[in-house]
SELUMTOR-92399 format. One record per atom (N, C-alpha, C, O, CB): residue in one letter; x, y, z. Coordinates in pm, whole numbers, plus 50000, padded with zeros to 5 digits. Glycine has a CB too. Example, Ala and Ser with C-alpha at 12.3 -4.5 7.8 and 13.67 -1.06 7.14 Angstrom:
2
A513194943150780/A512304955050780/A513204967050780/A514244966850846/A511314955350905/S512854977550708/S513674989450714/S512905000350787/S513415011450804/S514084994050572/
//
This chain:
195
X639974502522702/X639704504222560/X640234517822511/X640934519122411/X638204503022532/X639784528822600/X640184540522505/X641654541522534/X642324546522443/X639364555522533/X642484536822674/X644054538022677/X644624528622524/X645464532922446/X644744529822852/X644214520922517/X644854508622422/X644234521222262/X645124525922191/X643714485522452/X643374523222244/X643234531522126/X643984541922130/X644104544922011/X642024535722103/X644564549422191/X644754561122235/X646584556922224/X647304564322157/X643824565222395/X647054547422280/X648144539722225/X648474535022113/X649644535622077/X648234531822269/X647394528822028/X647614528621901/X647664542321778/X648334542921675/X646664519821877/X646694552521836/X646954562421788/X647794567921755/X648034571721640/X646674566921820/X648904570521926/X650334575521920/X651314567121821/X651974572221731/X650934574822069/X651294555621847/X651934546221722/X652094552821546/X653034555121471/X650764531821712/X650204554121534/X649904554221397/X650544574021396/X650834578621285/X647814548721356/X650634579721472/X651284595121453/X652664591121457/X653074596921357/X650914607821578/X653544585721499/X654944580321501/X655054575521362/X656024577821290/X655244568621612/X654224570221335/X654754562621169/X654294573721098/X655274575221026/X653924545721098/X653634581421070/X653264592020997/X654224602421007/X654534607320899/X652024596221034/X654684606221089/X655484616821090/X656754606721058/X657494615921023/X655434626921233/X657264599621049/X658574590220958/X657994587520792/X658784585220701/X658854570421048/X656744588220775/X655914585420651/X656304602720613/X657104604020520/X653914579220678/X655944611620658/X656254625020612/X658264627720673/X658664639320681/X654794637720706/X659004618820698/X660364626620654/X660794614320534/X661884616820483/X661774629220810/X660234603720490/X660394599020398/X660034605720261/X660834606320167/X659944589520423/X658754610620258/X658104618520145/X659214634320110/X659414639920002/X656254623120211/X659774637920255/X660154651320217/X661884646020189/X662634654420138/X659764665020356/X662324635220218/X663684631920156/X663724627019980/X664784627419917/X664274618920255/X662214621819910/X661954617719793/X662364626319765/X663524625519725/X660934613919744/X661664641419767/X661364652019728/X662554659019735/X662694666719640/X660344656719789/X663574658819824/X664714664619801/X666174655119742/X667364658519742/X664904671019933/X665494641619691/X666254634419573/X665934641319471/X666774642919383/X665964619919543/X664644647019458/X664294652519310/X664974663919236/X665544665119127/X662974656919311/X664534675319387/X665444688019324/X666644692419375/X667004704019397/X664764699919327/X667544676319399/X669004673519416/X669644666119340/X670734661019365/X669294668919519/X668684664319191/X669324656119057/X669984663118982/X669704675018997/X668424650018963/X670934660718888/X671404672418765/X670454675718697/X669634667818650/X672414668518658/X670424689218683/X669574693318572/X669494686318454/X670574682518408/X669854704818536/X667974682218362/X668334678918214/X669614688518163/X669944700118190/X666924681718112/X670004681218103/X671434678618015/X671384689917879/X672344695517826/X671484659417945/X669774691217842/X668864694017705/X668894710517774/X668924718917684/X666904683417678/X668894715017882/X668744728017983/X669764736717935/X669654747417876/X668984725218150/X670844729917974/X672314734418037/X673014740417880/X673024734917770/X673404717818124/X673564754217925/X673934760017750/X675464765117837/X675684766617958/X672494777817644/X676144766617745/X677064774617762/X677004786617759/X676224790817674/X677754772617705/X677794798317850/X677534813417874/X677914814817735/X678694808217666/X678444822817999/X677174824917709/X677814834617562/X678934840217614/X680074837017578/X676784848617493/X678634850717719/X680144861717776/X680894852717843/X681964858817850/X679864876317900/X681094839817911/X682184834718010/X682464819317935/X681654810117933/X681544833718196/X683564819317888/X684024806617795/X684154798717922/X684294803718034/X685584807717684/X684104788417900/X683684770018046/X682934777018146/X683504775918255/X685514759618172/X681864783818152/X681014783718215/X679574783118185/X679184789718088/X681294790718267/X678354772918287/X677344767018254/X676274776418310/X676374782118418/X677364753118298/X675384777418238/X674044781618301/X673054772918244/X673114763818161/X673634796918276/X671554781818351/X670814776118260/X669464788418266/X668824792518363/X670484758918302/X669394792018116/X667674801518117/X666934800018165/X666364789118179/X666824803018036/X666504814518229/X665724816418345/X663994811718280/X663034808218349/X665974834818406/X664024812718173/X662904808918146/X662634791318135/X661554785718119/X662664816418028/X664014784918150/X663664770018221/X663534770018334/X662634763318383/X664504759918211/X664354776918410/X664324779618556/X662594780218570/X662074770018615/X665274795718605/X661744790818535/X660384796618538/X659664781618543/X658894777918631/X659954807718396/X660104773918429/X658904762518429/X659174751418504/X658304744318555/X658574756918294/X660664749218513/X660914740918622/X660224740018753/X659584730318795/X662014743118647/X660514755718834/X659294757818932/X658094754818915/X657444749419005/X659104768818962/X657584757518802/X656434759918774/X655894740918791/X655124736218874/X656354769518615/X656544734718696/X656364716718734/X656544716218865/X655444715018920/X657534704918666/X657324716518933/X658094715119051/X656954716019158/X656354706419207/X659294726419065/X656694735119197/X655994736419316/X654674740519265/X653754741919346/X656634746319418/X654454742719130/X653034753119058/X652924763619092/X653054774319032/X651634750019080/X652604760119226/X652434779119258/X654174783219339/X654954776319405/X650574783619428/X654224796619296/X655304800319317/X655284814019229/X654704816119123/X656294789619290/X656374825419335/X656534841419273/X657454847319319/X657994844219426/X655464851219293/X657764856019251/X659124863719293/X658634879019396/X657704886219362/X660064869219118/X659204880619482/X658844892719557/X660334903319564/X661324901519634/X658254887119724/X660084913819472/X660984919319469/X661164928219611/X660204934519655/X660914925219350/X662594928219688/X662444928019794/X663704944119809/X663954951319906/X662674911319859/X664014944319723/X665214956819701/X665594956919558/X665724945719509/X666754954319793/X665804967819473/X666444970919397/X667314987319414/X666824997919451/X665584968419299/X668394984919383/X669104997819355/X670315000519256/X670394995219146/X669545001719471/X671175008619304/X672795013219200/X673815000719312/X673304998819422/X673615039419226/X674774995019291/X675664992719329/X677004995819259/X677304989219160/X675434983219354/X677685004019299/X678975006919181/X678115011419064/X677115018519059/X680044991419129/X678925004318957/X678205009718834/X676944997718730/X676664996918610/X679655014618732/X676454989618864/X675264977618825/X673754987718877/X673554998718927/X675534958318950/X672964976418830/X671554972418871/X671394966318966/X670974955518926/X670924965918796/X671484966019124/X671384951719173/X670074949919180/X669354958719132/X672034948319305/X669564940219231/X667824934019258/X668184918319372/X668864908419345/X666804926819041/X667364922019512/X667264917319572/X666024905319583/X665004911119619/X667494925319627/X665774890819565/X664464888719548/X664054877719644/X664854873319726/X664174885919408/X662864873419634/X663064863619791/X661534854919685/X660394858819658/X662604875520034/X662264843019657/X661464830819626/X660764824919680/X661204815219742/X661874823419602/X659214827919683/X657934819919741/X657354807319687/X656694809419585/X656844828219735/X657394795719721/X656944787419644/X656074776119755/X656514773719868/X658204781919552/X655314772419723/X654244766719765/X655004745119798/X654844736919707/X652814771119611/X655434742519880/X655794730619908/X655484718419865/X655534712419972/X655664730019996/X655104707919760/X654404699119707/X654324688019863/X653534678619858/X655204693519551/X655084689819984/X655274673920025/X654284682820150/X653074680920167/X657304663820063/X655224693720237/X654564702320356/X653114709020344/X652284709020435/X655494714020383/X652924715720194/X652164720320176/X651904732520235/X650744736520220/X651584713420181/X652874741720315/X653384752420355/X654224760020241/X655154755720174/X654104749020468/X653714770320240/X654724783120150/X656184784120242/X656224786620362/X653774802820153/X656874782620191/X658234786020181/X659124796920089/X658504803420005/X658644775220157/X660544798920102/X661164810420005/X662474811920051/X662834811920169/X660424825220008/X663374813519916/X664604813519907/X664914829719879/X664254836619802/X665054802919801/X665854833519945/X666534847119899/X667254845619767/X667714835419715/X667624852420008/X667234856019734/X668294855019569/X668774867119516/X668024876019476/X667444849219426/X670094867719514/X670774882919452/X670934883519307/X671344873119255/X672344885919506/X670684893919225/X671444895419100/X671434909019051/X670484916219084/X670934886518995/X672744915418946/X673684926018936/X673554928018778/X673434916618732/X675244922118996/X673524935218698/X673584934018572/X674564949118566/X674444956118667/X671974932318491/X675294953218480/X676294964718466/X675304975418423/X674204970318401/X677594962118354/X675324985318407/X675444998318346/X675325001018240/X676265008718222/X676285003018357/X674524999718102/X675365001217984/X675385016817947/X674395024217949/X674794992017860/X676805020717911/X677385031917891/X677515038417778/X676475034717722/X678315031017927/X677955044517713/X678505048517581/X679895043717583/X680395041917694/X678425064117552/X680525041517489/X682095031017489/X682955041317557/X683035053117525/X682935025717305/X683575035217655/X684825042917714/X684545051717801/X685265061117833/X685615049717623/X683045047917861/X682835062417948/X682215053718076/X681745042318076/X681535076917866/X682415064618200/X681815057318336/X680655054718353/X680115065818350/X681965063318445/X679955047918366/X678825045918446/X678675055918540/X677495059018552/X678845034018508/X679585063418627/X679505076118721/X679395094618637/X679275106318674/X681165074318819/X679545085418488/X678915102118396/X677725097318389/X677675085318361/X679545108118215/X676485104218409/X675415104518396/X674765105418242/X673745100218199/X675175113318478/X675525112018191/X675325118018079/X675775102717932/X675435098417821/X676475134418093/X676595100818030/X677365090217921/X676405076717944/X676645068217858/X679325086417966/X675385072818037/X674765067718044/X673825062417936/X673155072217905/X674585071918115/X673265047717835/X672335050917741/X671455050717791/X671515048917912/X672195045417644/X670495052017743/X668565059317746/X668135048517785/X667675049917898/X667505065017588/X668025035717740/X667565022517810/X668315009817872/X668094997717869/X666865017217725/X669305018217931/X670285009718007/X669405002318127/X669224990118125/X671585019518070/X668705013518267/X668185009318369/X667105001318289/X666844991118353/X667795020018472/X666365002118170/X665164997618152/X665404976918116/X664784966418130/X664475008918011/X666524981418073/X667224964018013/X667964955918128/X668044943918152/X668674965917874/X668554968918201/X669924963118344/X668464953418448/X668434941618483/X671024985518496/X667454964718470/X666854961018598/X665914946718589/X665504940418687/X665944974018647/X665664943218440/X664544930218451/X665714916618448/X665574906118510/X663164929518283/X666904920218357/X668204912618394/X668624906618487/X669104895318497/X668994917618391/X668364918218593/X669254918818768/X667824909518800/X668204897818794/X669574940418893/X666694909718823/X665244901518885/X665544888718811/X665424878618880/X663444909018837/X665934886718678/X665974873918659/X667204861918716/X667254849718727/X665894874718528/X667984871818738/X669584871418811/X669204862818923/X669124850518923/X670374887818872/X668924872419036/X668204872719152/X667284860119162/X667424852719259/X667454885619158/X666284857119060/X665254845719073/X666534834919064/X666594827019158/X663834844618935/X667094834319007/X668134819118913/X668934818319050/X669314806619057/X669554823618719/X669304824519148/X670164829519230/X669244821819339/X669874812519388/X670464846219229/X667694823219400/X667384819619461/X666944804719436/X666954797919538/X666864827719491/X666744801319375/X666054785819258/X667284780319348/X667144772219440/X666194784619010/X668744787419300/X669544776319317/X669654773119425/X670344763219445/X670614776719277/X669074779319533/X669394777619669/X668484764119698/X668914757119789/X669034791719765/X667494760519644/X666304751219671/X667234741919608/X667134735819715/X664634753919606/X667824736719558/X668474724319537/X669314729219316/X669344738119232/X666724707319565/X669784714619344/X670624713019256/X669804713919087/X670084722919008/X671354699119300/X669134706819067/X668474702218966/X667884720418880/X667284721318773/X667114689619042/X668264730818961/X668254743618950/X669304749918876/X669134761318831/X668204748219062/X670904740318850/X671574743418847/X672864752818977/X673684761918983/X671024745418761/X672414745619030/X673474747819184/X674954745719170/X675884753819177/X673104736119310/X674934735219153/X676344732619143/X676634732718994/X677604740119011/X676754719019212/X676634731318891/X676794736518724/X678264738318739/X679064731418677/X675874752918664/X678624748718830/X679954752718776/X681024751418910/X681954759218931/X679854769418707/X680724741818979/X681634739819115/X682164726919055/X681764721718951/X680754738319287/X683164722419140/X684424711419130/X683914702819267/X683244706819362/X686334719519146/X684334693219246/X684354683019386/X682554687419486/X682514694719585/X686294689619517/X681884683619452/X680554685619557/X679984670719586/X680324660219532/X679144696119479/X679104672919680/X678794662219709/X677424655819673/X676454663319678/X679034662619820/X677224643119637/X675684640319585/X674834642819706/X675304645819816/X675384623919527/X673864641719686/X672414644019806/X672154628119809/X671794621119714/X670614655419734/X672494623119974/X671834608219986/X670834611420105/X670824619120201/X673054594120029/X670064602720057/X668654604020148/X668814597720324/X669484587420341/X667294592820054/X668204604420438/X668894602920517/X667494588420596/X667684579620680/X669434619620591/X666344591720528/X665334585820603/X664764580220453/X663964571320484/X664294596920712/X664804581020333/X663624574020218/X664834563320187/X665164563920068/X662894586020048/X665354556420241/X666394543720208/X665504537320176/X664364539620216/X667334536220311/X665934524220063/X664804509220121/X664684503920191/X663774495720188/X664644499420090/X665664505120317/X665424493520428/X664254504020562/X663734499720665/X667504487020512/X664214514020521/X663654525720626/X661914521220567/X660954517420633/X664394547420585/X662074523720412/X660854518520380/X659754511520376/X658524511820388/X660884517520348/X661034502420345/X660304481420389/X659934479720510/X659104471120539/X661524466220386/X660754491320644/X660084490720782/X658934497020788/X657924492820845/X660844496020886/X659034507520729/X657704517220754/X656344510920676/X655244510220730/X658024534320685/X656684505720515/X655244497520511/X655084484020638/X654034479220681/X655154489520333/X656284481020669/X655954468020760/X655094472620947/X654424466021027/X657894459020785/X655554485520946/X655064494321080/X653434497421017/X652474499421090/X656244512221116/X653404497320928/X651354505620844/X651334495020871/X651154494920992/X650604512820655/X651404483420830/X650074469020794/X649854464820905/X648754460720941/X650464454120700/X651274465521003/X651214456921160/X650054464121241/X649214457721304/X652874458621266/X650114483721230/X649094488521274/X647834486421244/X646984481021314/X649234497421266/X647714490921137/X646224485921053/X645534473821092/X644334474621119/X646454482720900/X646344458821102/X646364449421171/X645494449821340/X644434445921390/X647774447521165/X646674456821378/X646324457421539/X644784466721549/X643774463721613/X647824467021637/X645004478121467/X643464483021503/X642294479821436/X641314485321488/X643344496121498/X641944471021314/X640994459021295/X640784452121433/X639754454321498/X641614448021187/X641634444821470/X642004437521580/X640764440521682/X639604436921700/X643504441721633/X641904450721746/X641394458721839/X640104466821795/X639954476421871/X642444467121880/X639014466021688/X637934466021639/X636894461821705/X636064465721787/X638004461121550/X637424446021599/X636844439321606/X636334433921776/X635184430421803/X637444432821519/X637214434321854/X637194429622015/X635854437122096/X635054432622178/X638834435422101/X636034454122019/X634904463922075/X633624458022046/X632684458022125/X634934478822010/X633604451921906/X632304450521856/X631884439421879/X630754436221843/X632134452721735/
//
């Protein structure tokens, strides 16, 4: 009795752990779709190139994983930018494990016209104060995109490839509910025999 339970057990953990790479392939159909269409703006400064505001980015996550934060992980000068280093924490909807994406972003210098970023002087008064929340939002949009498409990942690449699911197929499916009922089945079964 307890080998034969103890067998069905291992079974019912075999289908569960195929039940959890099905759930985590849904989940990476989701944030491997194109972004809404309603998102996507054209750059002001770069003519044919797509973005999308970080403040959709913000709620996207925010639907997406809920919990989720930015950990600023470096900021400094590079040349004559802001850079900001940031590393994306977000809370897993399928694992339910915290996870996190790295993410870079750079914003320039702003100067007085015609002068270096390496004159100090020629520097304006709230350049670092405007460059540095720029470069963190940079950095967040930078890491988002790394978590999938629907982030705007690919936006501005040529020839990529769609995301096909390697385990949530329908025929993987139709096995796996047909693997639950057969179990469920067998351990009623095997229940009922104890009792």
């Amino acid at each position: 009795m307890i080998k034969s339970l103890a067998k069905i057990a291992k079974e019912i953990s075999d289908v569960s752990q195929l039940a959890s790479f099905v759930a985590q392939d849904d989940f990476l159909q989701v944030v491997n779709m194109d972004p809404p269409e309603g998102i996507v703006k054209d750059h002001p400064l770069a003519p044919g190139v797509k973005y999308i505001p970080i403040d959709k980015i913000e709620l996207m996550l925010t639907k997406i994983f809920q919990q989720w934060y930015p950990e600023v992980l470096k900021t400094g000068q590079l040349l004559n930018s802001i850079e900001v280093t940031v590393r994306l924490h977000y809370l897993h909807p399928i694992t339910k494990q915290w996870q996190f994406s790295d993410g870079v972003g750079a914003v320039a210098i702003q100067t007085d016209k015609g002068k270096s970023a390496a004159d100090l002087a020629a520097i304006k008064s709230n350049a670092i104060m405007l460059a540095l929340p720029a470069a963190k939002s940079f950095a967040i949009k930078d890491a988002a995109e790394h978590i999938g498409k629907v982030f705007g990942r690919d936006l501005n690449r040529k020839d990529t490839m769609a995301f096909t699911p390697a385990y949530a197929t329908d025929s993987v499916k139709r096995n796996l509910a047909a693997q639950k009922k057969k179990l469920l089945d067998k351990a009623k079964d095997k229940h009922r025999e104890d009792n």
